[in-house]
N, C-alpha and C positions, 0 to 999 in steps of 0.2 A: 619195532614198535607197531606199523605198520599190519606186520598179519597177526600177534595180537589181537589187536582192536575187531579184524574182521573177525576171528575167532570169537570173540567173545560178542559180537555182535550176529553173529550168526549162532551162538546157543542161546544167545535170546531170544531170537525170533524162533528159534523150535521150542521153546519153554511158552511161550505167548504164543504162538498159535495163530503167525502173522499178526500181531495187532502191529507191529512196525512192519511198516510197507515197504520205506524207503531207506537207505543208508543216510540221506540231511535229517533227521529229525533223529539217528542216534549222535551223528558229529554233532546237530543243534544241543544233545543230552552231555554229550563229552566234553563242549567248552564249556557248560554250564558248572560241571562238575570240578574241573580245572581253575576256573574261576572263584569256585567257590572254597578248592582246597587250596588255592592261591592266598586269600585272605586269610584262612587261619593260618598259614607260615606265617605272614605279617605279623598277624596278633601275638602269636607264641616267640619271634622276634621281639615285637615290642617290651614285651612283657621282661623277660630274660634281660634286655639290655637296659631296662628302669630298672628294675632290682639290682643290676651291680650299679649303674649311676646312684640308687638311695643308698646303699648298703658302702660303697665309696666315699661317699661324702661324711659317714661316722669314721673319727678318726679316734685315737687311742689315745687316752692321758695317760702320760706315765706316770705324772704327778702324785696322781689318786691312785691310779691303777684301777680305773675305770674305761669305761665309752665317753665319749663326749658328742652328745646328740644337740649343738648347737649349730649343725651342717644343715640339719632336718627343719632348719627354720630359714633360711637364706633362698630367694628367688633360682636360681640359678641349676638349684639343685633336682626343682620340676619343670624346668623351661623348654629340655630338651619332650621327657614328654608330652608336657600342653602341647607345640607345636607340632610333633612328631602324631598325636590323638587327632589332630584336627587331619590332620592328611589319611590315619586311618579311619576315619568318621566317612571320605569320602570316598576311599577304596572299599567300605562296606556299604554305601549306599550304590555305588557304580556296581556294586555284584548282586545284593540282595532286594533292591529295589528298583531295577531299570525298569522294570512292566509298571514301577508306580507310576511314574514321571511317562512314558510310553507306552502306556498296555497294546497287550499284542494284537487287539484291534487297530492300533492306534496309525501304524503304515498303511495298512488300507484304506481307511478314511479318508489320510491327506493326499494320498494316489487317486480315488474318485474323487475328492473334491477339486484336486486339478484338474481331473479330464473333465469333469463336470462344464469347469469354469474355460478350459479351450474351447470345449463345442460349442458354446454360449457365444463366448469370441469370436467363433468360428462363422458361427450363422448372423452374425450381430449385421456383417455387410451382404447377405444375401435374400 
């Protein structure tokens, strides 16, 4: 997997023309990517395993020799995914929107604002 990656990191850089200088900012590009095709397995999981939970819960009258779609009204039947949505609601926030909550200014700022705030301290007894 390993020379892969430099392969194909190295036809990019001859296709771009150096604009990537460094091998961290394509690893920074590759777990972004990972991350990002990490949540659509999730989602396409999700998805797949509700539709046999709803499509399960229609059970078969033989009675009538119909469906019996009174499963489709019982909690129990979306429970798994209300709960199951909320955990993916935060697996797509944690991949799609870490720069909201952190933008990528956002470490360097509180990096100077502490050194700021040492040397302050620093000089406070001199």
């Amino acid at each position: 997997m390993g020379r892969f990656r430099r392969e194909m990191y190295e036809e990019y850089a001859k296709q771009h023309s150096g604009e990537l200088s460094t091998d961290e900012s394509y690893n920074a590009a590759y777990k972004k990517v990972k991350k990002i095709k990490g949540f659509y397995s999730h989602l396409k999981v999700y998805i797949i395993v509700n539709i046999i939970i709803i499509a399960s819960s229609l059970s078969r009258n033989h009675e009538v020799g119909g469906i019996d779609f009174s499963g489709l009204t019982e909690w129990h039947t979306y429970s798994t995914a209300f709960f199951w949505g909320i955990g993916l609601v935060a697996h797509g926030l944690s991949v799609f929107s870490s720069e909201w909550f952190f933008g990528s200014d956002w470490e360097q700022r509180k990096i100077q604002k502490y050194m700021d705030k040492e040397s302050s301290n620093k000089n406070k007894w001199e």
